[in-house]
N, C-alpha and C positions, 0 to 999 in steps of 0.2 A: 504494500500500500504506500504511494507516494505521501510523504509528508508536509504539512506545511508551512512549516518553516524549518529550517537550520539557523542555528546562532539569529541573526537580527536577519537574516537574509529568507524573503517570502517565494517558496517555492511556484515556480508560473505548469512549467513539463518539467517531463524528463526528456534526456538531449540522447542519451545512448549507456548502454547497460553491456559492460563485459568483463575477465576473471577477475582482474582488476578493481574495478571502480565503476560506479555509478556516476553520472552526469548529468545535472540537472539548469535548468533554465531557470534563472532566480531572479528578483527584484531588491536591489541595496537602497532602503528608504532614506538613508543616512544621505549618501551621494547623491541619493534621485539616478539610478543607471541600472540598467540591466549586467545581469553575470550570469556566469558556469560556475555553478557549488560542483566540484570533484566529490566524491564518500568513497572513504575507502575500506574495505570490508571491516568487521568490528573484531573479527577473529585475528586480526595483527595483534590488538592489544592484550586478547588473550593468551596466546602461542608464545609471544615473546612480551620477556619483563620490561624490557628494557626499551622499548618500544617508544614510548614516551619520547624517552631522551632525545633518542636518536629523530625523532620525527620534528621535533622542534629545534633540534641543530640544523637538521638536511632543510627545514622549511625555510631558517633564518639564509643559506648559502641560496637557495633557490630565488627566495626573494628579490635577492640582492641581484639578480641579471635585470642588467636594465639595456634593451639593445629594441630597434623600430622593429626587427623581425622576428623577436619572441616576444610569445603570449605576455603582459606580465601578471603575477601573481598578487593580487591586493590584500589578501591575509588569507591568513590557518587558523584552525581550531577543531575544537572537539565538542562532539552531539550525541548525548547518549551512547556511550563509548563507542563512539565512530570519530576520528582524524578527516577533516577535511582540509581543501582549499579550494581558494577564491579568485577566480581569473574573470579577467577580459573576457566577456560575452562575443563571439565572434560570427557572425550572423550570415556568414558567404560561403558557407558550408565549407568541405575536405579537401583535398588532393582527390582523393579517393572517390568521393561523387563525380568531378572533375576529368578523371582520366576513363568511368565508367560509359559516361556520355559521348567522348571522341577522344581521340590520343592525342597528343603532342607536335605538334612541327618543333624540328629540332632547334629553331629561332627561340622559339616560347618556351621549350623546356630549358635552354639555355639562359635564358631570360628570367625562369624563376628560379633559378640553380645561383643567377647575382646577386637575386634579390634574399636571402635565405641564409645565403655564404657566411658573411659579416657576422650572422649574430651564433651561427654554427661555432664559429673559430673565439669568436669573443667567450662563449660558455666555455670552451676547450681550454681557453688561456687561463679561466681560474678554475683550472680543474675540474668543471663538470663535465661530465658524458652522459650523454642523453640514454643510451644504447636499447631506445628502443625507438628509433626513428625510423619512418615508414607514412605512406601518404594519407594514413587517418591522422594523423601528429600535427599534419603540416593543414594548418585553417588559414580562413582568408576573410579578410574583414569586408564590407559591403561593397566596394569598391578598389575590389580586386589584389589586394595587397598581401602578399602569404606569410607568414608568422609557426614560427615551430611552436608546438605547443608542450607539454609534460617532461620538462626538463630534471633529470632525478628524481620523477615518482618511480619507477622501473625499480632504482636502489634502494627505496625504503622500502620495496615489499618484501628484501632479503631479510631473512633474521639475520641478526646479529652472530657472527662467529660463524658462521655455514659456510661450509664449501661444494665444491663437489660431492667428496666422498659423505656428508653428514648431513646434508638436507636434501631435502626436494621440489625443492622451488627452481622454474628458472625464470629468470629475468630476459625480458623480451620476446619476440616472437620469432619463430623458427624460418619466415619466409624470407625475414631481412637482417638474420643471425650472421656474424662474421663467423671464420673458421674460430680463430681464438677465443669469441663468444660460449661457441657451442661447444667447444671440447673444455673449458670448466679452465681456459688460462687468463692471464692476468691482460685486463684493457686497459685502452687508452680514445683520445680521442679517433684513430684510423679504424676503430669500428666505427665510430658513424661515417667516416669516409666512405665504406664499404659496403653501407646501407643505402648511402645516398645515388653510390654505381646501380643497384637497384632499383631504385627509384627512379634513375634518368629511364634504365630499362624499363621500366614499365610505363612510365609515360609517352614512351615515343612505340611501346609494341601494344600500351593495355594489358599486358599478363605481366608475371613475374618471372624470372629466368629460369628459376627451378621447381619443377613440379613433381608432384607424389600425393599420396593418398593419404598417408601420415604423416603426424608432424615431426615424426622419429626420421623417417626417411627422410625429409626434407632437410633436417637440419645436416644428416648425416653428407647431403649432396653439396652443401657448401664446404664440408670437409674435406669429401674425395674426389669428385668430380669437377674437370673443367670447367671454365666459365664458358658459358653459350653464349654461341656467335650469334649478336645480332641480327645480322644479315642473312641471316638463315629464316626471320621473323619480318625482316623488315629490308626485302633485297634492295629497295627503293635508298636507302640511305647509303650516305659517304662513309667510305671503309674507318677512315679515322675513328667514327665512335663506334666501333669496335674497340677500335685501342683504347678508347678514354673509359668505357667500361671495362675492360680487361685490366687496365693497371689499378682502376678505382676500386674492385674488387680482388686484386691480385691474395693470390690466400697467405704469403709472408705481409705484415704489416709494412715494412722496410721497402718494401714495394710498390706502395701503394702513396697516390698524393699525399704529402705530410699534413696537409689542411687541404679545409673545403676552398678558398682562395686560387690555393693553387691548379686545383679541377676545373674552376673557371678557368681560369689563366689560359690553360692546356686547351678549354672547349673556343678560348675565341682567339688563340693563333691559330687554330685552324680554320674557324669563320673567316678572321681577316684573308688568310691565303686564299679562301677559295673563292670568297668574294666580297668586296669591300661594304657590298649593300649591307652584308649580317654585322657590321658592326656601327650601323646606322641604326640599329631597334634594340636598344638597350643595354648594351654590354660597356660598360667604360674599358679604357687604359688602365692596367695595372703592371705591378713589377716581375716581369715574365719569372719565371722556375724552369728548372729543366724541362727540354721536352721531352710531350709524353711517347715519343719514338724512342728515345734513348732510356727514360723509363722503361719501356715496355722492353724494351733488350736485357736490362735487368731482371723485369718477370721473367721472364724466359731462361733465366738461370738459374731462378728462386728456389732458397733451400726447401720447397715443400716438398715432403715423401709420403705419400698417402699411407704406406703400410706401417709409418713410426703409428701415424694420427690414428690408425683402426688398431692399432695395438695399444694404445693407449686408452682409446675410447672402454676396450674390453674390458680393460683391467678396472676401469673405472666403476664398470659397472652402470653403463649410460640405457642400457634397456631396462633396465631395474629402477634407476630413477625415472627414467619418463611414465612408466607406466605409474608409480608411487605418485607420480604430480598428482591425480588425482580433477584434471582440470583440462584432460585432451580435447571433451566434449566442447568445454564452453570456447573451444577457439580461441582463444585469448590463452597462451600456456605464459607461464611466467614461472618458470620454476629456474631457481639461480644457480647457472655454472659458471658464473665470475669469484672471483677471489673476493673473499670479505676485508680484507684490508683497503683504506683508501689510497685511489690513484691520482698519480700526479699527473699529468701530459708530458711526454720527454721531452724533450731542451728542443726538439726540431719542431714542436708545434708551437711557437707563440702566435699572438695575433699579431697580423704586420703594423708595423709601426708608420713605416716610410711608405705612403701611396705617391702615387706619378701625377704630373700635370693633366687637366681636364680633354688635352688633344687629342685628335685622332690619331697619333703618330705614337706608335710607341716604346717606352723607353728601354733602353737594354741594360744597364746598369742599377742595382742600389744608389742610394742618396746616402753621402758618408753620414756618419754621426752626430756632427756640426749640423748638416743641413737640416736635421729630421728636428733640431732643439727649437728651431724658428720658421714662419716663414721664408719661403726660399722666391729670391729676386730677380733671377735669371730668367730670360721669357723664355717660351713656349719654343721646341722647333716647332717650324710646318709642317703642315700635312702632307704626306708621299704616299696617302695611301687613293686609288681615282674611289670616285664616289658615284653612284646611280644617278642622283642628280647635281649636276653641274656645281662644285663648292659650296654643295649644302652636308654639312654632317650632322649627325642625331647624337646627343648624348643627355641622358634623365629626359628623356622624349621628350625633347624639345629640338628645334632645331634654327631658333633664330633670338639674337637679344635685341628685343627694346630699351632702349636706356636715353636720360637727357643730359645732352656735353654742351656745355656753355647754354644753356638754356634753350636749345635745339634739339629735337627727338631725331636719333640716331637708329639703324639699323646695322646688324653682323652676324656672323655664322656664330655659332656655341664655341667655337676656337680661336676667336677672336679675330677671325679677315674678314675682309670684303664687306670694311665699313661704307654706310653708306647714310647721306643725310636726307631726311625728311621733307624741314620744315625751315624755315630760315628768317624769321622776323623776329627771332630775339628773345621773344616775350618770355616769363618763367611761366614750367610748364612742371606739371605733377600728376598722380591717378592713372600712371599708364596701364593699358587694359586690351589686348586684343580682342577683339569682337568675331574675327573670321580669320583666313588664312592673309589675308590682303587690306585689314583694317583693323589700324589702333584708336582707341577711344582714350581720350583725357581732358583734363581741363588746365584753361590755361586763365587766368585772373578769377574770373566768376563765369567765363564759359565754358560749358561741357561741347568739345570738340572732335572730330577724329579727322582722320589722314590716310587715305590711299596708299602704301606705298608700292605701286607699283607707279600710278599717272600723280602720283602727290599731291593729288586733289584736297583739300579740306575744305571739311563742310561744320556750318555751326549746327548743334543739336537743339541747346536750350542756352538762355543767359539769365544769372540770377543778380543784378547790377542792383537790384536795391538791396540785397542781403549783407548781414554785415561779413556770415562767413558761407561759403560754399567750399567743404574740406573733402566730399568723398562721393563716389559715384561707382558703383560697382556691380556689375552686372549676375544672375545667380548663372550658375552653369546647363541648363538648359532655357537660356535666352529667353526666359518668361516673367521676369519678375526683376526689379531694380533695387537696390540698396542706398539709400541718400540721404548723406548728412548735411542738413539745412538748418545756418542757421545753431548748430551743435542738435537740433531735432533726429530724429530718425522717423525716415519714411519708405516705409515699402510697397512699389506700385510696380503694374505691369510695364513691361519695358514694351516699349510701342515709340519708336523715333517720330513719327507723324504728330502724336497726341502730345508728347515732352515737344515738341517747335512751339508751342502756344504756350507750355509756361513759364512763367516768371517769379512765384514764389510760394510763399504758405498755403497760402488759400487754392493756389492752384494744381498744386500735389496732392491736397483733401481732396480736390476734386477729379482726381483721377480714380478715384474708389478704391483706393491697396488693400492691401490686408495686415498691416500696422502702421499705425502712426505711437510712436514712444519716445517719450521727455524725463522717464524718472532721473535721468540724467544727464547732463550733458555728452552728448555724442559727437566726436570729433571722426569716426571712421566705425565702417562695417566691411569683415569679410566673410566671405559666403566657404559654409563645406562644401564637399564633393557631391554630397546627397542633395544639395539644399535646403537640410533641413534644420540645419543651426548658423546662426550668426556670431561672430567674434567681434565683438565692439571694441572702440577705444576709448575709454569715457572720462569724463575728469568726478571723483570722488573724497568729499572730505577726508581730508589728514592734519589732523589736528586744528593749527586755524589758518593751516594752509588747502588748498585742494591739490590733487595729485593722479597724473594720468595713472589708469588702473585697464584692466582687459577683463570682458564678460563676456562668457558664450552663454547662450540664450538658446533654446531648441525653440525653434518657430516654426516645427511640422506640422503643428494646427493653426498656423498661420490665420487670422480671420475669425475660427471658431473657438480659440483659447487667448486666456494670456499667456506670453510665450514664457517658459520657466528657466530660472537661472542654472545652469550647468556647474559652473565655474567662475570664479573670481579669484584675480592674480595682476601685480604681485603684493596688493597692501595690504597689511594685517597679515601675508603669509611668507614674507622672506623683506629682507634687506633691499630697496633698491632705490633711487632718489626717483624724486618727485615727476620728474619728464620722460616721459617716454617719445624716442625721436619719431621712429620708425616700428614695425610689427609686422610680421608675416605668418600665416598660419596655414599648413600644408590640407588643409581642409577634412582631416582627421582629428589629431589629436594632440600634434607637435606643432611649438611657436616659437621663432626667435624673434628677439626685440632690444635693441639699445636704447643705452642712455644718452645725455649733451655731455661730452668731456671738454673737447674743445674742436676750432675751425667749423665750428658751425652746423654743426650735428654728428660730429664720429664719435663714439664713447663705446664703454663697454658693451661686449656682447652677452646674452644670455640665452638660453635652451631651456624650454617647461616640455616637462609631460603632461598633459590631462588624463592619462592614463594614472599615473602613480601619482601626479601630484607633487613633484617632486622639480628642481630645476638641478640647472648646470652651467656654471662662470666656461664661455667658450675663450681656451686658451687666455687665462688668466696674467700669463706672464706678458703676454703681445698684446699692443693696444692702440688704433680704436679701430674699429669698424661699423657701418650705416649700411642702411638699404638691405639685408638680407632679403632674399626671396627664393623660396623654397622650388625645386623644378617641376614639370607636371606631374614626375609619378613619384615626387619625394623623396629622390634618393639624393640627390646633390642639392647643392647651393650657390645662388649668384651674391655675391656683396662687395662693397667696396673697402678696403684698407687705405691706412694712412696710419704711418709709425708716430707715435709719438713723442720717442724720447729722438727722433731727428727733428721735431718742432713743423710748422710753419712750409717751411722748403721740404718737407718729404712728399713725394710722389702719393697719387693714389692709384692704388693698385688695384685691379680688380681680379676677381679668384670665381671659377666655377668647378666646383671642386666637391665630392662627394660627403653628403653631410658625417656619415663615419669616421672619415680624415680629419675633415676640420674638429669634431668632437674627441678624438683618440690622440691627437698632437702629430699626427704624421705630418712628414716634409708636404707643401702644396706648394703651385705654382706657376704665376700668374699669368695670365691669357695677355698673350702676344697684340699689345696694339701700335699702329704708326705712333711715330716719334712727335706729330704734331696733336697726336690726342690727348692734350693735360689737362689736367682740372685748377679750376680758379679753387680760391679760397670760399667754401659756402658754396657748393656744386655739390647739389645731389643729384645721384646719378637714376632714380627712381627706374630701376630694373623691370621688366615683364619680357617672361618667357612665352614663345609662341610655342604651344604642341605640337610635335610633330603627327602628320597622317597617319 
């Protein structure tokens, strides 16, 4: 019988039920947000004393991953002696639903294999192993973003002190078991390496590589048997991902990529080779590893000898424990043949520190040690690589920057060439906004404007000339509905360019009929989520007897029919940070960066929130200042502008599009190559918008 509630959290469904754990769809009154309550069976706390302990250490180290591509964890507890946790609600279902519907073009599994990587290698770097990753693990939030889920629940369900020979638990599942896994040896993070070879397999074939009728058999086929040739599944595909599966799964660890990083790495030197288009949709530059040709000449020498591993397996005693699991039925086997001592990751997997410049071109060396401590100054080479279309390159799918240089809106490729200007009267210009492939929206005094830029046409939309302020005009993402701060009011009406030529202020925004008109505070900006269906204000909020810009997201999904209800408020009353906020960008999920005024006229510190955990982050604390962030279409990188401060005055501003990973990790970046006549005045904001790429 479903219950209804756990701890403060009101059960809605259940999400999915196996040996494991229970999964359910909850409601956090606290937060006001939907969650996944985990249960996990109550018989842990019985079986083993110690249980407790262990579950509230492993919960504190689990907590503690904070990365965009895992789930995160919002608290643990315990329910009528049942251990749970509290995660992110992820509403865009599996991998697994995902790959049942159609398979994979090898673009897109490549593409979610980048997007996954980072946070695969960051858990690896402190020591966690997932080792039960597999494409029910890997969820996707509404708009399309994939996130590992259940990082070290797999290890608590071990008792304490069990090995092979003494329990009968195994940990994980036998479809996407490493050899090491399943013969009861010691992990590390190159089992989920090995999991993940699996995964690309099934995404681009829809099955699993290895099949059998039992889960004893199966497991026993990652032990003894070859890896299956893809193209035996899939003749359609390039020989290469054979190899990138063959050495991902290679059965010596030593074999196999030392991180998920570098399996990228390996999948798009081959893209690039074969064709410059596959590194147009998604895949950045990173710092190459060996390749996996000369890897794979290594597998092929690999100390595995099937007959040590079935001589070992014997002795062990592996049909006597499976059968003992007691849990074949429920498909879900979790019975543990990993070593009970905790593991470290050897010295070959760290997370990388030093990523590459945001080009198409890419780099063949590390960044010494020096470079990786600071931003690095040296520009970009160029591109050597031809492109599908003519000097257009794709990177965080985008493929073109908006930006304004001396009070003139500017266009250029994401690598920084083939600047080209717009607009030429001078005037300051702010609220840049693409509207289509071929038209940017902004304003420029108190008129809401755009520009052509192919014939550079501009045309006026609306003028608000009796206002005192006109700050923010922003369009929602299916082009039906406006954002507009009037005034510091906030008003949301149909976007309709005919109906906005006629007006001219208060009275005649009411009189377009929106579905909010909101004053509880001053509103100096709105931007829109991915869904449409929250708004991120910029508002000014009493601070003592001073006021103080502060950021609200507000859910407006009942837009019309509710008052819209407050999400979030940040950062006052909940961290340190002065009173002005220059700039804000919000990736239309859950992450925002936002600076302070330090000096020259708007660069100051940067900062990083979660609305997920709630939680922020001083970006590169030691370097300082930066304005303008703006997060790229699918939120893996970042445009912003730099300007050093302890060079004063006379330092350059530099501008960076650079993976937000890097920039938050302290890796070397490094700055998009512009002509020598592109400088910024003193008090140049460069207000950034990225066009998506097709």
């Amino acid at each position: 019988m479903q219950p209804e509630k756990i701890g403060h959290y009101e059960i809605k469904s259940e999400l999915g039920r196996g040996g494991m754990a229970t999964v359910y769809r909850a409601y956090d009154p606290r937060f006001e947000r939907e969650v996944a309550v985990k249960v996990l069976p109550p018989e842990l706390l019985h079986s083993d004393q110690n249980f407790r302990l262990r579950f509230e250490r492993e919960a504190k180290i689990i907590a503690k991953l904070e990365h965009p591509s895992i789930v995160p964890v919002y608290d643990v507890g315990e329910e009528n002696n049942q251990p749970y946790f509290v995660m992110r609600y992820m509403n865009g279902g599996s991998l697994t639903e995902r790959i049942k519907k159609s398979v994979y073009s090898v673009d897109d599994a490549a593409r979610l294999l980048e997007q996954i990587a980072p946070g695969l290698d960051e858990a690896h770097s402190k020591g966690i192993i997932h080792r039960d990753l597999k494409p029910s693990n890997i969820l996707f939030a509404a708009k399309e973003i994939p996130c590992i889920s259940d990082f070290g629940i797999a290890k608590l369900t071990q008792h304490e002190g069990e090995t092979m020979t003494t329990g009968s638990a195994i940990i994980g599942t036998p479809a996407y078991m490493s050899p090491e896994q399943a013969a009861g040896n010691a992990v590390d993070g190159r089992t989920d390496i090995y999991a993940l070879g699996i995964i690309l397999y099934e995404m681009l074939t829809g099955r699993q590589p290895y099949q059998s009728e039992t889960p004893m058999g199966l497991a026993l086929k990652h032990i003894t048997e070859p890896v299956p040739n893809i193209l035996e599944a899939r003749p359609d595909l390039p020989a290469w991902v054979g190899e990138i599966i063959a050495v991902s799964m290679a059965k010596t660890p030593a074999d196999r990529y030392q991180s998920a990083q570098e399996m990228v790495d390996a999948i798009k030197a081959h893209l690039d080779t074969e064709t410059a288009a596959r590194i147009t949709r998604g895949l950045p530059a990173r710092v190459r590893k060996p390749s996996p040709t000369a890897r794979t000449a290594v597998m092929k020498k690999s100390r595995f000898k099937p007959a040590v591993w079935i001589a070992a397996l014997a002795a062990l005693g592996l049909v006597v424990v499976l059968a003992a699991g007691g849990l074949l039925a429920s498909g879900w086997l979790h019975i543990d043949w990993t070593s009970a001592s905790p593991e470290a990751p050897p010295s070959s997997l760290p997370y990388p520190t030093a990523l590459p410049s945001p080009t198409v071109s890419v780099p063949t060396t590390k960044p010494s040690a020096t470079e990786t401590a600071s931003l690095v100054s040296t520009p970009s080479p160029a591109s050597t690589v031809p492109l599908p279309e003519p000097g257009i390159p794709v990177l965080g799918g985008a493929d073109r920057i908006a930006l304004v240089h001396r009070n003139d809106i500017w266009i250029m490729n994401v690598d920084g060439s083939d600047p080209k200007r717009l607009t030429t009267d001078g005037a300051p210009k702010f609220n840049l906004e693409w509207l289509d492939r071929e038209t940017l929206l902004y304003i420029s005094g108190k008129t809401l404007k755009t520009v052509n830029i192919e014939t550079l046409r501009e045309d006026n939309i609306a003028s608000f000339l009796s206002s005192q302020y006109f700050e923010s005009f922003h369009v929602s993402p299916d082009k039906k509905q406006a954002a507009i701060s009037l005034d510091r009011e906030l008003f949301v009406v149909p976007f309709d360019v005919e109906k906005l030529r006629g007006v001219r202020g208060h009275t005649d925004l009411l009189g377009l009929n929106g579905c909010l008109f909101y004053d509880d505070f001053a509103v100096k900006d709105a931007r829109w989520s991915r869904d449409g269906a929250r708004l991120a204000l910029k508002i000014l909020v009493p601070a003592g007897n001073q006021r103080a810009d502060a950021i609200r997201i507000m859910d407006i999904s009942k837009c019309g029919e509710d008052k819209p209800k407050i999400l979030d408020d940040f950062p006052t009353g909940r961290f340190e940070f002065p009173h002005v906020i220059v700039d804000f960008d919000f990736d239309g999920r859950d992450v925002f960066f936002f600076n302070s005024a330090v000096f020259n006229g708007g660069f100051g510190r940067l900062l990083f929130y979660s609305a997920f955990t709630h939680k922020f982050q001083k970006v590169r604390d030691n370097a300082c200042c930066y304005r303008d962030a703006v997060f790229s279409p699918d939120g893996a990188y970042v445009i912003l502008a730099f300007k050093d401060i302890t060079v004063g005055d006379a330092a350059p501003v530099q501008l960076y599009y650079v993976p937000v990973d890097a920039l938050l990790s302290g890796g070397a970046l490094t700055p998009l190559s512009l002509p020598a006549e592109f400088v910024f005045r003193k008090g140049d904001a460069p207000v950034f918008a990225l066009r998506p790429a097709p």
